[in-house]
LUMBAFI-537584 format. One record per residue (C-alpha): chain; y, x, z; residue number from 0; residue in one letter. Coordinates in Angstrom, 2 decimals, decimal comma, padded with zeros to 5 digits. Layout:
! LUMBAFI-537584
A/Y/X/Z/NUM/A $
...
//
This chain:
! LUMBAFI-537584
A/-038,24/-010,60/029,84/0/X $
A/-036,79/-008,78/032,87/1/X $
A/-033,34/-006,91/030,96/2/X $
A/-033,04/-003,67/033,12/3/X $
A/-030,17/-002,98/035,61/4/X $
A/-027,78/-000,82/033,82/5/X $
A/-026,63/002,52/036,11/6/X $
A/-024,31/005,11/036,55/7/X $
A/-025,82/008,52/035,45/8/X $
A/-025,20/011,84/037,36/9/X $
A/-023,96/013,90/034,27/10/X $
A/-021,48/015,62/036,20/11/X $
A/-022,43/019,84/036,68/12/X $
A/-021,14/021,90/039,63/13/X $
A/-018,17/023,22/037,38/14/X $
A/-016,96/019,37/036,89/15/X $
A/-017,47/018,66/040,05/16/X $
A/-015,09/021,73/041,13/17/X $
A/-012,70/020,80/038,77/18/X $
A/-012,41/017,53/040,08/19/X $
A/-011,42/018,76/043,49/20/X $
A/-008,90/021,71/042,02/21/X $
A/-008,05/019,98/039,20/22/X $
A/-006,44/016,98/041,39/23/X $
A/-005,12/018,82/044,09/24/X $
A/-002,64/021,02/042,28/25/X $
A/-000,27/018,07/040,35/26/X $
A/003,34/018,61/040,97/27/X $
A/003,05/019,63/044,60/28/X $
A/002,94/023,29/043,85/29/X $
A/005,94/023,28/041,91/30/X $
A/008,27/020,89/044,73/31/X $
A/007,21/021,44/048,06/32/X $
A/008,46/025,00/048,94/33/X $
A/012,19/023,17/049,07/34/X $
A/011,26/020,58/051,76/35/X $
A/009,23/022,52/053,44/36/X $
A/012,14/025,68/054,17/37/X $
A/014,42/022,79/054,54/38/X $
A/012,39/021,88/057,45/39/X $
A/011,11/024,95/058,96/40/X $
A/013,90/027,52/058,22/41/X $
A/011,95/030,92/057,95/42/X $
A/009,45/032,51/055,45/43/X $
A/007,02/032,83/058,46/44/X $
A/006,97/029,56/059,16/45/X $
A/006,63/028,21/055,45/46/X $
A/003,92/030,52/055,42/47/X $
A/002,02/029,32/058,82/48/X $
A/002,65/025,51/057,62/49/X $
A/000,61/026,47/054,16/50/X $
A/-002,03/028,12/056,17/51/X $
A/-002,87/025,43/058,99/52/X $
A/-002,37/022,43/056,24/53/X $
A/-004,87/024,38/054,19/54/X $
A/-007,01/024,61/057,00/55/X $
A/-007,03/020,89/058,25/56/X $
A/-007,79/020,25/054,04/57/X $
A/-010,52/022,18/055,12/58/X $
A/-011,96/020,58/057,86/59/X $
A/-011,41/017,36/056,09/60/X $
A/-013,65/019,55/053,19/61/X $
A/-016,46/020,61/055,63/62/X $
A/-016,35/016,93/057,01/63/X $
A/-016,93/015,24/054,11/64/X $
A/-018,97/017,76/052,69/65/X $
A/-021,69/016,68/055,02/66/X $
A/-021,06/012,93/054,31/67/X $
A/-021,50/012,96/050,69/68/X $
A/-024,56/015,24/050,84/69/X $
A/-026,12/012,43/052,77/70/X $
A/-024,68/009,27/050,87/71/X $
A/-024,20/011,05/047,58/72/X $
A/-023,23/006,92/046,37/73/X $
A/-020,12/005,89/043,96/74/X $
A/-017,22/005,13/046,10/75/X $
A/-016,68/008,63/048,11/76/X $
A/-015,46/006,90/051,59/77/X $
A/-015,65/003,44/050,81/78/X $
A/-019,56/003,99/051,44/79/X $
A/-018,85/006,50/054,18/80/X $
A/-017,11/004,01/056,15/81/X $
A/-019,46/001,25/055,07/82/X $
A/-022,33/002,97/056,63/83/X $
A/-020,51/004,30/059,99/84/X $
A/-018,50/001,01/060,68/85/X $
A/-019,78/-001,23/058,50/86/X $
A/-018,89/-003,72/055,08/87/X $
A/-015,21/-004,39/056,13/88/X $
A/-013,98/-001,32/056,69/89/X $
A/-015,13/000,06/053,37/90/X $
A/-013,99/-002,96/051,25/91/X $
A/-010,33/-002,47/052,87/92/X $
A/-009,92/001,20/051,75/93/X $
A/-011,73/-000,22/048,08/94/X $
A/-008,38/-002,80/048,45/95/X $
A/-005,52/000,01/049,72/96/X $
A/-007,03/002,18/046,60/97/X $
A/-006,93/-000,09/044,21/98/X $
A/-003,85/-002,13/044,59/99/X $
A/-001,74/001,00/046,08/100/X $
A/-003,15/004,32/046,86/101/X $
A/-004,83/004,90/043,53/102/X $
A/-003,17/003,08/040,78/103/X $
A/000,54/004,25/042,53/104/X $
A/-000,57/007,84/042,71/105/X $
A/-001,30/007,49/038,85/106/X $
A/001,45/005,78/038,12/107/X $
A/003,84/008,52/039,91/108/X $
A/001,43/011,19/037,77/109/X $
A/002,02/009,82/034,58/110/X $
A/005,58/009,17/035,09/111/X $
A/006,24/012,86/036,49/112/X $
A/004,56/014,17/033,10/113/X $
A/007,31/011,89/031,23/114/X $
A/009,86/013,20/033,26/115/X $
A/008,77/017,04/033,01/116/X $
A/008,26/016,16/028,95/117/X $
A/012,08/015,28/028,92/118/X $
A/013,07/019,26/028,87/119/X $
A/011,78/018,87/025,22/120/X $
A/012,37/015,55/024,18/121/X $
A/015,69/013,96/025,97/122/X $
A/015,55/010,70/023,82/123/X $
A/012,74/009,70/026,55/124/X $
A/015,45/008,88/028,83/125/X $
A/016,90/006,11/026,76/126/X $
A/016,49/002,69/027,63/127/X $
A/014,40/000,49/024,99/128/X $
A/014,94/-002,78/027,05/129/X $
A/016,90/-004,24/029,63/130/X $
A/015,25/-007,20/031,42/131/X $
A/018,25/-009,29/032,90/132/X $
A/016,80/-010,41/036,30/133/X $
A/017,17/-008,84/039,50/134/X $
A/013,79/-007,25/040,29/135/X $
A/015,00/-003,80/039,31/136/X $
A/016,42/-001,13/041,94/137/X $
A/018,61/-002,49/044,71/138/X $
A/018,19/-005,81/043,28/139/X $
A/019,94/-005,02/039,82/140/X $
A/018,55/-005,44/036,14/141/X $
A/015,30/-003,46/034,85/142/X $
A/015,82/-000,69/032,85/143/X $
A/012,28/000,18/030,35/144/X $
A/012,97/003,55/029,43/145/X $
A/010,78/004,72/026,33/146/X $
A/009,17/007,43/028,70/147/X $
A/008,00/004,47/030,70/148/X $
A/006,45/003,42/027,53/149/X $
A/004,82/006,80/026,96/150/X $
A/003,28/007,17/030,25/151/X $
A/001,66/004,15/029,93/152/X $
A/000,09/005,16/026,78/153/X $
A/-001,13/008,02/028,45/154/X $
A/-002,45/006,30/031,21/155/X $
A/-004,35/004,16/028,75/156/X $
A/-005,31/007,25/026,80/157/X $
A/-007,07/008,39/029,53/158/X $
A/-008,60/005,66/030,45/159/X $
A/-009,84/005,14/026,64/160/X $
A/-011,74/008,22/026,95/161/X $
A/-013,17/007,84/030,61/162/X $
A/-014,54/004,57/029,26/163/X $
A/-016,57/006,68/026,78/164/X $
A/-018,61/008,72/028,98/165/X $
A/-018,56/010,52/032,43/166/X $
A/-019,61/013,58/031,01/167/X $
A/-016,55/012,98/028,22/168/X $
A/-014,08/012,81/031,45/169/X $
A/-016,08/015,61/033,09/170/X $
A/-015,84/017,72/030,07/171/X $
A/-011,80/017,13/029,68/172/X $
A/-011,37/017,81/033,30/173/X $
A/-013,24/020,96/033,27/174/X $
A/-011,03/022,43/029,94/175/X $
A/-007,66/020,80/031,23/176/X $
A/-008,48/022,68/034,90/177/X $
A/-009,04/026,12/033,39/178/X $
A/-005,85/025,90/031,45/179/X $
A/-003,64/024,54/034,31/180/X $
A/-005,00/027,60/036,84/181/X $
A/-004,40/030,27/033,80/182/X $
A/-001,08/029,06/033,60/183/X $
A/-000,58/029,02/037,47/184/X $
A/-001,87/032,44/037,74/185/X $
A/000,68/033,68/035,44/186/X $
A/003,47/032,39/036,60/187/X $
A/002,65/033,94/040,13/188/X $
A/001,55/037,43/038,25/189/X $
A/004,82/037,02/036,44/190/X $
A/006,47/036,28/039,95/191/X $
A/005,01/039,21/041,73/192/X $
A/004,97/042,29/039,28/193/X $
A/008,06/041,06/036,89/194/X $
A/010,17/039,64/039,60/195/X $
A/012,71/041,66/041,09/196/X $
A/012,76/041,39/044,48/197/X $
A/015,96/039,22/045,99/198/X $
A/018,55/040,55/048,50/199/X $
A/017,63/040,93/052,34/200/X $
A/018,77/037,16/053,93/201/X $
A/018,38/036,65/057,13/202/X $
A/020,13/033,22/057,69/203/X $
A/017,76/030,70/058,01/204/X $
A/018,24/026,84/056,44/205/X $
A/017,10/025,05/059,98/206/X $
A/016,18/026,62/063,52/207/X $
A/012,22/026,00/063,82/208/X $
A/011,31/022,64/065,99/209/X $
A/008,33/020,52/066,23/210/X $
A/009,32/017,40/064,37/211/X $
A/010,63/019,85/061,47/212/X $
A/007,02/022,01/061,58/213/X $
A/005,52/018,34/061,19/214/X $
A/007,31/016,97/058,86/215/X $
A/007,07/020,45/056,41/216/X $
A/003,47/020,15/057,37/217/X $
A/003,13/016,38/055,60/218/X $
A/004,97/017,72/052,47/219/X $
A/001,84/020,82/052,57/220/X $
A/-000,64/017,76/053,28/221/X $
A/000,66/015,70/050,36/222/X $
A/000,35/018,73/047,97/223/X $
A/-003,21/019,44/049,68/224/X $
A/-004,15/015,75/049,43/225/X $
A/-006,64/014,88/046,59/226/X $
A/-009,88/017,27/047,63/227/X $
A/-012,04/014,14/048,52/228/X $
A/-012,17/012,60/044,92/229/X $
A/-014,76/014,44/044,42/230/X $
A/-016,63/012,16/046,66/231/X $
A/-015,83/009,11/044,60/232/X $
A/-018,29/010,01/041,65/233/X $
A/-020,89/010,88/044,12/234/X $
A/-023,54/008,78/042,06/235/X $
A/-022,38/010,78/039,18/236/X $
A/-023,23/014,32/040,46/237/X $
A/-025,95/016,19/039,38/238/X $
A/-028,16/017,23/042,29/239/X $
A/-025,01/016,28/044,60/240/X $
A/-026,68/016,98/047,89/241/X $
A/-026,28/021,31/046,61/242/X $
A/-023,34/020,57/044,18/243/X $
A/-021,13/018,48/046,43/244/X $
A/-020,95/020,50/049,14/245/X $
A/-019,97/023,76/047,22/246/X $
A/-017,31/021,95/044,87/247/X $
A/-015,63/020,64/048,04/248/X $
A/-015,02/023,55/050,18/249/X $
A/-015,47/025,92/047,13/250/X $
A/-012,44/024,03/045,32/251/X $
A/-010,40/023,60/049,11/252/X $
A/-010,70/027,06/049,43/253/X $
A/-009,30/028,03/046,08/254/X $
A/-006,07/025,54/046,22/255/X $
A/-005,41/027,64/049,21/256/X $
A/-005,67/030,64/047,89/257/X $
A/-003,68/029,61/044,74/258/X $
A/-000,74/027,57/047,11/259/X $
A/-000,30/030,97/049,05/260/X $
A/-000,04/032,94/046,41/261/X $
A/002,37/031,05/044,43/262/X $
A/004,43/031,03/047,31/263/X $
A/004,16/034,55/047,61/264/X $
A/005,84/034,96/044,14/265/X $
A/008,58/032,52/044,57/266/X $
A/010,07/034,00/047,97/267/X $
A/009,51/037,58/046,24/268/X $
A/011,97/036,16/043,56/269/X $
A/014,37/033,92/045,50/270/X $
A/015,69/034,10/048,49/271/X $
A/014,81/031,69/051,26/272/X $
A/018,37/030,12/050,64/273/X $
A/017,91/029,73/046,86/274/X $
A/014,72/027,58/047,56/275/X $
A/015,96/025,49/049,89/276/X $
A/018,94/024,52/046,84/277/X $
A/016,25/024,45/044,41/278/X $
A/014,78/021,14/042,54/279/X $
A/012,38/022,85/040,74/280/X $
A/011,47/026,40/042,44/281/X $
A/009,12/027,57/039,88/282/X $
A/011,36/027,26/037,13/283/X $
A/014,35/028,74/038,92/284/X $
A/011,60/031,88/039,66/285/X $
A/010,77/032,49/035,86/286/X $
A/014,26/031,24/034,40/287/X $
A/015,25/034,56/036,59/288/X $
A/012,43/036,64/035,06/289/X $
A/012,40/035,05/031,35/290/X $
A/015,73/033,16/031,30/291/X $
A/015,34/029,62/029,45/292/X $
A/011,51/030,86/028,04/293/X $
A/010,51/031,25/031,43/294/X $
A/011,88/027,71/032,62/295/X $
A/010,58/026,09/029,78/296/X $
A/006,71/027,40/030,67/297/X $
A/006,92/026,61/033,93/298/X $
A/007,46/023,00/032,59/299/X $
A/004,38/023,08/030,26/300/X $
A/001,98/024,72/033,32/301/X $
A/003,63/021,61/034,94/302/X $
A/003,02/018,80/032,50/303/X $
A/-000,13/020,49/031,77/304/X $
A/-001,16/020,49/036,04/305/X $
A/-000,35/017,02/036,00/306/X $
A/-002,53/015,83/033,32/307/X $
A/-005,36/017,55/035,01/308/X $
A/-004,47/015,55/038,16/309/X $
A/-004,13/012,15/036,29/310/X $
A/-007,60/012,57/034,48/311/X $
A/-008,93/013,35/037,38/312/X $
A/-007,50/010,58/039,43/313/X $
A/-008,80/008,07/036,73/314/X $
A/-012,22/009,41/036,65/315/X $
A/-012,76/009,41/040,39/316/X $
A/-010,79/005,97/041,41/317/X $
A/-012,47/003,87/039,20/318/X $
A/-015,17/004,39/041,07/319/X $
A/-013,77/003,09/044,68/320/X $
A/-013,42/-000,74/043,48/321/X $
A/-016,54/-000,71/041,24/322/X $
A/-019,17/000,35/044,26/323/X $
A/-017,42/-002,75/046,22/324/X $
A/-017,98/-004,64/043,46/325/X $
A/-021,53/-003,75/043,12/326/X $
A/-021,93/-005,03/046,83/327/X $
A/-020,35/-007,88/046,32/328/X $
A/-017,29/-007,81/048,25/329/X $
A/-014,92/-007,48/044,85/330/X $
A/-014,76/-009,27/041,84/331/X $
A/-018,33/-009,37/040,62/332/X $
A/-016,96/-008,39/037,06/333/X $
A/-016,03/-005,09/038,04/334/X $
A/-019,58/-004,16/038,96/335/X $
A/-020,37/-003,75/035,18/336/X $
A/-021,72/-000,61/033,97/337/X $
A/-021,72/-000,30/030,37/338/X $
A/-024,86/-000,41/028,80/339/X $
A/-023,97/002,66/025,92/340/X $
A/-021,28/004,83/027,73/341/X $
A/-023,38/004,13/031,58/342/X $
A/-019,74/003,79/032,84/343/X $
A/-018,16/001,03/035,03/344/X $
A/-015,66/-000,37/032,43/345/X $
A/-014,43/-003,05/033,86/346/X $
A/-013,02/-001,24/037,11/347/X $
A/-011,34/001,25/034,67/348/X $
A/-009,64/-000,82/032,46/349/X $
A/-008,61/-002,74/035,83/350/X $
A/-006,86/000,23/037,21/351/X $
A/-005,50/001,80/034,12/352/X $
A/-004,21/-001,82/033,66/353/X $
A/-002,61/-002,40/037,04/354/X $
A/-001,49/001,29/037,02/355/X $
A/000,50/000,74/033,79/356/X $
A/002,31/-002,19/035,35/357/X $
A/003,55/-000,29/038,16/358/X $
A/004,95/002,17/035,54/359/X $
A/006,74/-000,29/034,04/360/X $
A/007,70/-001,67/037,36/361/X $
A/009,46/001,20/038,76/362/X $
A/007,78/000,35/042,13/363/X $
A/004,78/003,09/042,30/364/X $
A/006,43/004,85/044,45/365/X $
A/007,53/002,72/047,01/366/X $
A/004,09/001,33/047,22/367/X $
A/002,60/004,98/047,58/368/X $
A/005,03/005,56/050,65/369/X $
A/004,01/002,18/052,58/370/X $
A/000,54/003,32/052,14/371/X $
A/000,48/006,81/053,71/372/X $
A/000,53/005,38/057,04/373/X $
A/-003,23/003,65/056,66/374/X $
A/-004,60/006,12/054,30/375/X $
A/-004,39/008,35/056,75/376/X $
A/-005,61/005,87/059,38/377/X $
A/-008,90/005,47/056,71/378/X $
A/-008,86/009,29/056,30/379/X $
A/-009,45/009,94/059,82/380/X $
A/-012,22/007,34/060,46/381/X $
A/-013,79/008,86/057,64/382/X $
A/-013,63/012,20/059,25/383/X $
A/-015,46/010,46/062,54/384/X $
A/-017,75/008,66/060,89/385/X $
A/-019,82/011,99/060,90/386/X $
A/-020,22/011,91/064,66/387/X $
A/-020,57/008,03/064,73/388/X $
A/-023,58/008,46/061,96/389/X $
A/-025,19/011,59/063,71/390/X $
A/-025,81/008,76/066,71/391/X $
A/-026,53/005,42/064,33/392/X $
A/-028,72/007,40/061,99/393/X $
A/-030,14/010,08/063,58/394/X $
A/-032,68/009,49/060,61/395/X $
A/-030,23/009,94/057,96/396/X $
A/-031,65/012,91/055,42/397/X $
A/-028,36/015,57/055,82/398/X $
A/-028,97/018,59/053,49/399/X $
A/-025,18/019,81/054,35/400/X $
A/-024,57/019,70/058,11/401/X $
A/-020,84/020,49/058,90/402/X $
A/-019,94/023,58/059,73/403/X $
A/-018,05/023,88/063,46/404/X $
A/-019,61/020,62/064,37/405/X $
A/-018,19/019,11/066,61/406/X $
A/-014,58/020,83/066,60/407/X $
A/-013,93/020,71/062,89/408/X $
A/-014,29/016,77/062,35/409/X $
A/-013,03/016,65/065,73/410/X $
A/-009,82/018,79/064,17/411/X $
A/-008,82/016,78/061,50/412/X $
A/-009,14/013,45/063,59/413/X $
A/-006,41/014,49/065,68/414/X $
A/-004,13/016,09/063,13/415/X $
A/-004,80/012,38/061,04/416/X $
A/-003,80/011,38/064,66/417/X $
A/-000,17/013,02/065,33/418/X $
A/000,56/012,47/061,72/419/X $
A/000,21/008,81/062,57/420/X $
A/002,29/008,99/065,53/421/X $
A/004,84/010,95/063,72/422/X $
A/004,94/008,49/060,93/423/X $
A/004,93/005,63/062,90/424/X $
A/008,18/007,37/065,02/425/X $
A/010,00/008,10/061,63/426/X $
A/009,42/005,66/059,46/427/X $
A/008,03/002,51/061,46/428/X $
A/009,09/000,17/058,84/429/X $
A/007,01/001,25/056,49/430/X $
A/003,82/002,44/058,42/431/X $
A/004,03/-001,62/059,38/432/X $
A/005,01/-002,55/056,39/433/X $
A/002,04/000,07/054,81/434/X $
A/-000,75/-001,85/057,59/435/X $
A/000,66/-005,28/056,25/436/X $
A/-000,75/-004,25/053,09/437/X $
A/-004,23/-003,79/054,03/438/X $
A/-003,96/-006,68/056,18/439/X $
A/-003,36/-008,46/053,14/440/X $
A/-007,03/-007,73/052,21/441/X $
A/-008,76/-009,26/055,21/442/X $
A/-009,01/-013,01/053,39/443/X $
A/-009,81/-011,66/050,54/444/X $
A/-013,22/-009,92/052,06/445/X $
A/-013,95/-013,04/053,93/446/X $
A/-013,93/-015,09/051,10/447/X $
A/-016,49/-012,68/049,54/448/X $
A/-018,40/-012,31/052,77/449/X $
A/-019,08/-016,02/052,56/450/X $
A/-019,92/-016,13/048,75/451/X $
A/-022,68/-013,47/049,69/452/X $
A/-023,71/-014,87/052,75/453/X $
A/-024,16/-017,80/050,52/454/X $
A/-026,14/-016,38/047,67/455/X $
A/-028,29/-014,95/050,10/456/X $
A/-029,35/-017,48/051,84/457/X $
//
């Protein structure tokens, strides 16, 4: 008796699939950036123009992708993207950089951000429950477990727990958690722009405008932009994806713009320019101005509440990435399991919940994240010209979405992926080599599993 092949089933609707993209985008981002990126740039304007053309290269990267998943609407998002355009290697090393880094460290800084926001409630979260008396902590010290560590790996877990249960369950959460964390949003800025009184005239600036500052404001924008192409993880999961993919990523691109712009409408309305440039946590110095300590302490909530939305979101759609490799057998064949009640791929979510928990307890997430931004971005950009390097391999290829601008818009975000290379790589060149290392890393790993398919093939 022939036991059928257990799937993944597309149970995801348009307004889970759109939740997905807004619902990752907007974590912390939102309520940080607008310091760096005055810091950098110096004027309102500027701040301004820096939102607008990172929102628009988010959008490219939308319309790019947007015609990419309409035509390989498979689990995995890019990993199949650049599987098709460039072939197995390339896709199994962004399957690796997600996994081991990208992924799991951008849930680990998630959950431990909602810990961290949670303190303004409960400050016994900062104490230490353990001390482990060997130098792998920071700058070579002891490492300190704090008990929030301990809670954000429950929540991790948590998550996970429930993804495990059901796409539609995750789908469902995400959908809920999404229309909370924009009500919220859209408060604070209503709050912001009709409560607010305007601030004093200022017309120092904190930096005179230069290209190296507009670039490096415009990487903080990218960073709180970055997320909109999760969507295209749980391709295989999207209910007629080649209509519903499309729409939920330039439909949800286009409203993180709309909501980023208007949020920094409200907080310059409030403070000056000046104010924040001092400020750790803008939104809450806006509303503690409007509400006093009320106002500060809902701007934490919306934030705890935005990150959640993130996390879920970053569980549902990453879990994904290492299971399609798996499936093709260039991972451990394990993690191709799909399980037979909940039609979800188990394994590869306990896997990353698992590894993203250790990184909490670590301390390390966040040094991983930074050594990775430098090949993300390098992955990012060959997914964005894979769509000119499929148009000629498979002319053949069914594309219900065909990008709009074609060929300037791909074209667009390969060269802004481009100087934000060549700026890292300037800046910080020990960790863009440190961050290709990484991936490097990865290259036995797929021949080793190129040979044990070769050899089951044959």
């Amino acid at each position: 008796m022939i036991v059928p092949k257990v799937e993944l089933k597309r149970a995801l609707g348009p307004w889970a699939a759109a939740s997905i993209v807004v619902g990752t985008v907007i974590g912390s981002g939102i309520f940080l950036v607008p310091k760096t990126m005055i810091q950098k740039v110096g004027s309102l304007e500027a701040v301004y123009a820096v939102w607008i053309v990172g929102g628009l290269l988010s959008l490219a990267g939308a319309l790019s992708y947007a015609e990419l998943a309409a035509a390989l609407p498979e689990a995995g998002g890019e990993y199949a993207f650049l599987r098709e355009a460039y072939g197995p290697m390339w896709g199994f090393l962004y399957s690796w950089t997600q996994l081991w880094v990208a992924k799991s460290g951008s849930i680990a800084t998630l959950a431990t951000g909602f810990f961290l926001y949670l303190t303004n409630f409960f400050e016994p979260l900062k104490g230490v429950l353990y001390t482990v008396p060997l130098p792998i902590g920071p700058n070579g010290g002891p490492l300190e477990i704090q008990y929030g560590q301990i809670f954000a790996i429950g929540l991790i877990l948590a998550l996970g727990w429930l993804n495990y249960y059901g796409v539609k369950v995750g789908g469902d959460v995400q959908v809920a958690v999404t229309i909370v964390k924009v009500g919220l949003i859209a408060a604070i800025i209503f709050a912001g722009l009709f409560f607010g009184h305007a601030h004093s005239p200022e017309t120092a600036t904190a930096a005179p405008l230069t290209f190296s500052g507009f670039v490096a404001a415009l990487v903080a924008a990218l960073w709180a932009y970055d997320g909109w192409n999760n969507v295209s993880m749980v391709s295989s999961e999207i209910k007629e994806p080649q209509r519903n993919l499309p729409r939920a990523l330039i439909g949800g691109t286009l409203a993180v713009i709309g909501i980023y712009l208007a949020a920094n409408a409200a907080y310059f309305h409030v403070l000056a320019p000046s104010e924040v440039a001092g400020s750790m946590r803008v939104a809450a110095e806006m509303m503690h101005k409007i509400a006093g300590s009320w106002g500060a302490s809902a701007v934490s909530i919306a934030a705890m509440i935005s990150i959640f939305a993130a996390l879920n979101g970053s569980i549902l759609s990453g879990s994904r990435v290492p299971y399609a490799a798996a499936r093709d057998g260039y991972f451990f064949s394990g993690i191709a399991r799909v399980d037979p009640r909940h039609h979800t791929p188990g394994v590869s979510i306990v896997v990353l919940n698992l590894w993203a928990a250790l990184l909490v307890l670590s301390g390390k997430y966040d040094d991983l994240f930074n050594l990775v931004i430098f090949a993300s971005w390098i992955l990012y950009g060959m997914t964005a010209a894979a769509v000119p390097v499929l148009r000629w391999r498979r002319p053949e290829l069914v594309r219900p979405y065909r990008t709009v601008g074609y060929p300037f818009v791909p074209v667009l975000f390969i060269l802004a992926a481009f100087v934000l290379l060549i700026t890292t790589a300037i800046e910080r060149p020990r960790e863009s080599l440190m961050g290709i290392g990484l991936i490097v890393l990865g290259l036995p790993f797929y021949l080793y599993w190129k040979k044990q398919k070769d050899s089951n093939a044959s």
